[in-house]
DRENMARLUM-662740 format. One line per 10 residues: number of its first residue (from 0); their letters; for each residue x, z, y of N, C-alpha, C. Coordinates in steps of 0.1 Angstrom, whole numbers. Layout:
# DRENMARLUM-662740
NUM = A = X Z Y X Z Y X Z Y | ... $
END
This chain:
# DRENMARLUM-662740
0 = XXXXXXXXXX = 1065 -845 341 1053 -836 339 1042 -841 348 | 1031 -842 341 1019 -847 352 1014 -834 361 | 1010 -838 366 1005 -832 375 989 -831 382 | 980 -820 381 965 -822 382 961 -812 393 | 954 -821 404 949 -810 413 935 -808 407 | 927 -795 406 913 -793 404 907 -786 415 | 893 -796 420 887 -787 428 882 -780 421 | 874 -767 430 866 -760 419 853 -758 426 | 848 -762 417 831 -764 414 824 -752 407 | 813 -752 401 809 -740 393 805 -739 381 $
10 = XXXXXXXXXX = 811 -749 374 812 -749 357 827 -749 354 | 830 -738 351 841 -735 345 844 -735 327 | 852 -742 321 852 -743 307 866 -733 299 | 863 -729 292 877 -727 285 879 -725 269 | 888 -733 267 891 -735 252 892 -725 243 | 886 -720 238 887 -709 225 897 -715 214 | 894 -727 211 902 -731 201 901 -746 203 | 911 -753 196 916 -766 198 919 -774 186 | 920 -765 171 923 -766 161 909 -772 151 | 919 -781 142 907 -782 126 903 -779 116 $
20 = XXXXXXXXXX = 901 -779 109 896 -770 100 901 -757 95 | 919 -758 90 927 -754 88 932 -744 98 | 933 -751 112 935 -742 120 956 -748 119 | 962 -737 133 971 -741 130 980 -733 136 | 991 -725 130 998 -733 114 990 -732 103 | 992 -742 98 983 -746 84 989 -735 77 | 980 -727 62 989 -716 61 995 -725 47 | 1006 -720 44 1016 -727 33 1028 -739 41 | 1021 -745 52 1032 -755 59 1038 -746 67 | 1056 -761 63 1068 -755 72 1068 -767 79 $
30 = XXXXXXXXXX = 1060 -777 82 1062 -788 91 1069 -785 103 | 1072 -795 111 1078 -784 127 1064 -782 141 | 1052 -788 133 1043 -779 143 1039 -769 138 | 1042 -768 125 1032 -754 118 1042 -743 120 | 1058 -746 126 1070 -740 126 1070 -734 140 | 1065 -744 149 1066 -741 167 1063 -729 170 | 1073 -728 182 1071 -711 183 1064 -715 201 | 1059 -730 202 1051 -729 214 1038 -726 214 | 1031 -719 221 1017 -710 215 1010 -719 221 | 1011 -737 230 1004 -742 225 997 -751 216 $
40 = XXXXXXXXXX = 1011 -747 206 1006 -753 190 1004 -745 184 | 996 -734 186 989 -724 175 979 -722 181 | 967 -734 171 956 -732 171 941 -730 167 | 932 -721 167 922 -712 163 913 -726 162 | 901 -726 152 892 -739 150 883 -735 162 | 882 -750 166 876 -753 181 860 -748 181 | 863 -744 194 851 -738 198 852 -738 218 | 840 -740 226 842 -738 241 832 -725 245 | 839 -724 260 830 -714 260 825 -720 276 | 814 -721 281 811 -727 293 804 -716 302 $
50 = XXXXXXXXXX = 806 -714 314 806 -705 324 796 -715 334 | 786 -716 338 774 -723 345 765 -716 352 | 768 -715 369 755 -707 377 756 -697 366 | 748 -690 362 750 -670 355 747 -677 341 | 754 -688 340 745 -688 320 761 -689 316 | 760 -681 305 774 -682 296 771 -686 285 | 776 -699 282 771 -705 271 785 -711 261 | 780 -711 247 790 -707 237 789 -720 225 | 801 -730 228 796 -747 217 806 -739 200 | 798 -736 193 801 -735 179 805 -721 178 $
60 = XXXXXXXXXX = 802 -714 169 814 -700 159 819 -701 150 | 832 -708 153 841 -707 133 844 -699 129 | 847 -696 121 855 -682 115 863 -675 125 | 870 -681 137 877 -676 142 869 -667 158 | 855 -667 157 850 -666 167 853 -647 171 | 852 -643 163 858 -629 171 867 -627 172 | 882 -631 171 891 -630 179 892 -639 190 | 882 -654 191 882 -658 205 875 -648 215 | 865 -644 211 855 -635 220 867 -624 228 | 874 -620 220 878 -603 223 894 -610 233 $
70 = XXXXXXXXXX = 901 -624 227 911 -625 238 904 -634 247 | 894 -639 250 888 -646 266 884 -637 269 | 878 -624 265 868 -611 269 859 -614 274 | 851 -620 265 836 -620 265 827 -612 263 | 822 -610 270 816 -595 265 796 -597 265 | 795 -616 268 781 -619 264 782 -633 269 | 770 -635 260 766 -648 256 751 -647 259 | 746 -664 270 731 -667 267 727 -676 255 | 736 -681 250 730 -690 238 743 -695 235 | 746 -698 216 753 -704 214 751 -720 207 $
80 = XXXXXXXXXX = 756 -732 208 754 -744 210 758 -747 194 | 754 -753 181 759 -756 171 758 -772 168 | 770 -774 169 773 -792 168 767 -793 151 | 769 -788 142 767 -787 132 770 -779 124 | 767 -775 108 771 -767 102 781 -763 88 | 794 -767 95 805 -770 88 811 -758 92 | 817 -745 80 820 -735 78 829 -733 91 | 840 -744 98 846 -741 112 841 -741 119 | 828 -741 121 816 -744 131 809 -731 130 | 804 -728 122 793 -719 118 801 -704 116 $
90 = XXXXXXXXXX = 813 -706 107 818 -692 100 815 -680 104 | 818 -677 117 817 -664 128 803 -661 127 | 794 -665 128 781 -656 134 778 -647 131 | 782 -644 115 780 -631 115 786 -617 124 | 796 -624 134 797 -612 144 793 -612 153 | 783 -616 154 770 -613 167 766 -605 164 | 766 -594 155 759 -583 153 762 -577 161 | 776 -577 171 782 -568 181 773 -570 190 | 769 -583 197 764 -587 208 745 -583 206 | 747 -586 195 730 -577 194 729 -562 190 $
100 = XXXXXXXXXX = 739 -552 188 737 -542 195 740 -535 209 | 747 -539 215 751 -536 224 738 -546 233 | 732 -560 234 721 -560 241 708 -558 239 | 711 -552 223 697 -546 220 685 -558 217 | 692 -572 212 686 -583 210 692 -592 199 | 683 -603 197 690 -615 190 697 -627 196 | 708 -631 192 715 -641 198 708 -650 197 | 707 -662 209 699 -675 211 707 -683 204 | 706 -691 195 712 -703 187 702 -712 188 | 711 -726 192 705 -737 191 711 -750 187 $
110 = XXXXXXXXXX = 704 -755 174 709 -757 167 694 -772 159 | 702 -778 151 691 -789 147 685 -784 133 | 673 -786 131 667 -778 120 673 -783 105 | 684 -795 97 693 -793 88 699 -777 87 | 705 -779 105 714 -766 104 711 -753 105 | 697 -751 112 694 -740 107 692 -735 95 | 687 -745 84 683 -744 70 695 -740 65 | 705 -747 67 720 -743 63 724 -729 66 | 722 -721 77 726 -710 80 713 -701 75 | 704 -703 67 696 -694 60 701 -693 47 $
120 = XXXXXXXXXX = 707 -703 42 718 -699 28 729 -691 33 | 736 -697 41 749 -690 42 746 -681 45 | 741 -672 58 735 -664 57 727 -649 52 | 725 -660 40 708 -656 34 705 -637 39 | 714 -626 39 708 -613 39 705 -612 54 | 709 -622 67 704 -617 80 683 -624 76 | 682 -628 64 665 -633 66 655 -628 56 | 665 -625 46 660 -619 32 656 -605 38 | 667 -594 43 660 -580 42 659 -581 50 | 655 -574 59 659 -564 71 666 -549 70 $
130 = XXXXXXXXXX = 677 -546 76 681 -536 82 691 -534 91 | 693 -518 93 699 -518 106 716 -528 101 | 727 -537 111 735 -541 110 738 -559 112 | 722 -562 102 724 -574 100 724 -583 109 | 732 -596 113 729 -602 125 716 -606 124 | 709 -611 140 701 -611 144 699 -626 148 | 695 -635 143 690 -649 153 680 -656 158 | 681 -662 171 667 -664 173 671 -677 176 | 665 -686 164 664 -702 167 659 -710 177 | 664 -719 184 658 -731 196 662 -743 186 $
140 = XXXXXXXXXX = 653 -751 183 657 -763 175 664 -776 186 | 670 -782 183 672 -792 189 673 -805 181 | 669 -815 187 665 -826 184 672 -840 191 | 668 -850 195 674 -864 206 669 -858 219 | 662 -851 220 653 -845 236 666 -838 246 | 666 -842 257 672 -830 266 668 -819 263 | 673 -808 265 664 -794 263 671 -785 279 | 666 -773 277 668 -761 292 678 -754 288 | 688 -743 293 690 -730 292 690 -726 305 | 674 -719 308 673 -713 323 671 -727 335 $
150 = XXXXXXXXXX = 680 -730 338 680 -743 350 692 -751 346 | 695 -748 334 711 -753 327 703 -769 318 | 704 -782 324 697 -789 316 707 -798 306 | 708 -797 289 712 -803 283 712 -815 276 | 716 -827 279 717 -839 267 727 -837 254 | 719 -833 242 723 -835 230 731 -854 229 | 737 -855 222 744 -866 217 746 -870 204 | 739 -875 197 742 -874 184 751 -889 179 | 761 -882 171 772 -889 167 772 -887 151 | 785 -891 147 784 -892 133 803 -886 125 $
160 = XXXXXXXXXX = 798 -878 118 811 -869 109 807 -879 93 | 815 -886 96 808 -898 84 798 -900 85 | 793 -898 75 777 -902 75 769 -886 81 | 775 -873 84 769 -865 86 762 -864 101 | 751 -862 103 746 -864 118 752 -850 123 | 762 -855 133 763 -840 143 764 -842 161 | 760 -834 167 756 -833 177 769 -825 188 | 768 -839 203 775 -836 208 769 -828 222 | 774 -826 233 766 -823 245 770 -829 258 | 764 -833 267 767 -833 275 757 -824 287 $
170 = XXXXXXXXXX = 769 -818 297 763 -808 310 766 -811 320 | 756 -819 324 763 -822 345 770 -834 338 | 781 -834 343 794 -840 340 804 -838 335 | 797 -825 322 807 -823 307 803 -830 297 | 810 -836 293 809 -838 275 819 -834 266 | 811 -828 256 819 -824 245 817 -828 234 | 822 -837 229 823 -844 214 831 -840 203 | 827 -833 194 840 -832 181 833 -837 168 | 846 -835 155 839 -839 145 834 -855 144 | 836 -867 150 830 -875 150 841 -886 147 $
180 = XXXXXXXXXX = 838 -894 141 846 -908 138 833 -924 147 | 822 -920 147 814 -930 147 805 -925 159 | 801 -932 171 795 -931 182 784 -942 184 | 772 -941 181 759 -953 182 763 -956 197 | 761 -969 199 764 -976 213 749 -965 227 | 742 -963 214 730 -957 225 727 -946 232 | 740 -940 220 745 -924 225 757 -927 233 | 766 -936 231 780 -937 240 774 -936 254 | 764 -945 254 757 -943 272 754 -936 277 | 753 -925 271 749 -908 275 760 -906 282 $
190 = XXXXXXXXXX = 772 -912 278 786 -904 279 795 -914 293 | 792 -922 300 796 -927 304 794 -920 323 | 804 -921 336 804 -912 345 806 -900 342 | 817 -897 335 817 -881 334 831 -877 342 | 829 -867 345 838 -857 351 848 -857 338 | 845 -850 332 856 -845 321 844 -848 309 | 857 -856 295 855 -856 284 859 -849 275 | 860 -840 263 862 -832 253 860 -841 245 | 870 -849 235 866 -856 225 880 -852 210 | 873 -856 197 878 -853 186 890 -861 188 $
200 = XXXXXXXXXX = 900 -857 183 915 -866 179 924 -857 167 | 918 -864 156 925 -853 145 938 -855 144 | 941 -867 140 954 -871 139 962 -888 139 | 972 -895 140 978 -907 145 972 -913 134 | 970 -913 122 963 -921 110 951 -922 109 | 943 -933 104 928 -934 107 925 -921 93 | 914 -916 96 904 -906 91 891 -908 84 | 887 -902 73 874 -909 69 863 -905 80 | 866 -890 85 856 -885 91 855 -883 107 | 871 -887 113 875 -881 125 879 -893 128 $
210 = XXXXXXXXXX = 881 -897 144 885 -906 153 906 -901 151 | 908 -907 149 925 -904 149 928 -908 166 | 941 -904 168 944 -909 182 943 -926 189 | 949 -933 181 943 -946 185 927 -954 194 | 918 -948 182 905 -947 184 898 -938 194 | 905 -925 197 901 -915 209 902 -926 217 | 914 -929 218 921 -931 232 914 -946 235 | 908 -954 227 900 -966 228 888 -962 237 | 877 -949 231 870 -949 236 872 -940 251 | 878 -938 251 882 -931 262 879 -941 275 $
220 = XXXXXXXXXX = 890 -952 271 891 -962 277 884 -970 284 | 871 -968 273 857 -976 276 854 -969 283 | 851 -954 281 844 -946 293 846 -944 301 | 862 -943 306 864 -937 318 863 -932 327 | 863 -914 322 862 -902 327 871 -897 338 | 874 -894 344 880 -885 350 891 -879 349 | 891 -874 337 896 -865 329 891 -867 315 | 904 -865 307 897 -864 289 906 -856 289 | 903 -847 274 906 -832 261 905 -839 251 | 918 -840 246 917 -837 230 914 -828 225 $
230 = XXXXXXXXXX = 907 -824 215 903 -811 208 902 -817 192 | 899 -805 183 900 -806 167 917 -815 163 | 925 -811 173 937 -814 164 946 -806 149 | 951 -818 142 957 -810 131 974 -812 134 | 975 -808 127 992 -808 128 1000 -819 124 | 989 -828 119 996 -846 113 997 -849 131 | 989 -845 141 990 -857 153 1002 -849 159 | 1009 -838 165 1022 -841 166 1024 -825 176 | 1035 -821 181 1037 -812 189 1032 -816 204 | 1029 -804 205 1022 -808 219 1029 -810 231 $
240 = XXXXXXXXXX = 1043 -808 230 1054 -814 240 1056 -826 239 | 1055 -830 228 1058 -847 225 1044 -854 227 | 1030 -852 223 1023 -855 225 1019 -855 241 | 1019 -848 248 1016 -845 262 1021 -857 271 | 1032 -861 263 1042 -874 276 1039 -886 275 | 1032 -887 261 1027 -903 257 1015 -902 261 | 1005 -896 268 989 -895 270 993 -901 278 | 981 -911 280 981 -919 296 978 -907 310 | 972 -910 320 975 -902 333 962 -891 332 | 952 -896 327 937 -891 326 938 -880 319 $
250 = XXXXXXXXXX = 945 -884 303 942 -878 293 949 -868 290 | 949 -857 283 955 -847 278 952 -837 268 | 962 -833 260 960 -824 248 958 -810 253 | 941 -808 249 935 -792 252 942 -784 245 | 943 -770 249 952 -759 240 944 -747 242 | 946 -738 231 937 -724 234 938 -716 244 | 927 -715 255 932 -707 263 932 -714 278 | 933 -729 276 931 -736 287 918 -738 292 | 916 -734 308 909 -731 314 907 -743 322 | 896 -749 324 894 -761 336 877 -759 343 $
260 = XX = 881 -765 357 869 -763 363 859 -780 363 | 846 -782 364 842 -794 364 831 -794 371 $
END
């Protein structure tokens, strides 16, 4: 069993979800991860939640975002971060309506203007009418630019979900990458010195859209972090007892609910 001392610093992360699309157990599979009765192979589509100096900040809402909210007990958000707008990404927002009545406001979303446009269809009745109920959002666009939250300063990363442009982050010495099979050499340099990496590893077979394990663990290699997270796993890459003993010393498979400081 490895073993990790963490100092603690004041960015604290914790995994909402760890899962891909599907989520996991896949529903209809009897495979033996979709079977495991270890809860940390049952997992909710990936989403972080980051804790920074007083900003609580929130990377995607899939469908599964209000039951992450209610088991981490979150009870507020300064902005949520959208890598892109793929229904495990996006699905949830419609329960921010909680969070804007209770602060009597609109959630900050920030997001690239494709994806905003996207979340005006999916969407469409929080823009079409008004009334009381409907969520509430207040757009920050993002682009290749650093941007702010408060004194919180962000590097966007843009990567590639095939040919889809989606956006990674890096904070301080976090990065969070999913969704991605393809990394421009000009954005990898964003990523290099980091404390802790969050990167995609869907599964041991190459992917059209996703980095499979082989390829994580390449770029890993190059970068050499500190620390690396697997996240967006499916149930093709393997139980996370078996998976956990073959990671090299750095690396390790994220699970919902795991908490790390950076």
């Amino acid at each position: 069993m490895k073993r990790i001392q963490f100092e603690l610093f004041y960015m604290k992360i914790t995994f909402l979800g760890t899962g891909t699309s599907q989520g996991m157990p896949m529903i209809g599979c009897d495979c033996d991860v979709c079977k495991s009765t270890d809860e940390r192979d049952k997992r909710l589509r990936s989403s972080v939640f980051i804790e920074i100096n007083d900003k609580k900040i929130l990377i995607d809402a899939g469908p599964d975002f209000r039951q992450q909210m209610l088991r981490a007990n979150i009870t507020n958000l300064d902005a949520i971060l959208l890598t892109h707008e793929h229904i495990d990404h996006v699905g949830g927002l419609d329960d921010v309506r909680a969070l804007n009545y209770i602060n009597q406001k609109a959630v900050d979303i920030y997001a690239a203007i494709r994806v905003q446009n996207a979340l005006h269809k999916i969407f469409y009745y929080a823009f079409d009418t008004k009334y009381p109920g409907i969520p509430e959002f207040k757009f920050h666009t993002i682009d290749e630019k650093n941007f702010r939250i408060g004194d919180i300063e962000i590097t966007p990363v843009q990567v590639f979900h095939y040919k889809l442009p989606v956006f990674g982050f890096r904070i301080n010495n976090f990065c969070y990458i999913t969704d991605t099979n393809k990394i421009p050499q000009k954005e990898l340099a964003k990523l290099y010195n980091a404390d802790v990496i969050v990167i995609d590893a869907l599964r041991r077979a190459p992917h059209l859209s996703h980095f499979c394990l082989p390829e994580t663990l390449e770029i890993i290699n190059k970068l050499k972090p500190k620390r690396a997270y697997l996240t967006h796993i499916s149930h093709q890459l393997d139980l996370y007892s078996v998976l956990e003993k073959e990671l090299p010393e750095n690396v390790f498979s994220a699970y919902d609910g795991l908490t790390i400081n950076c």
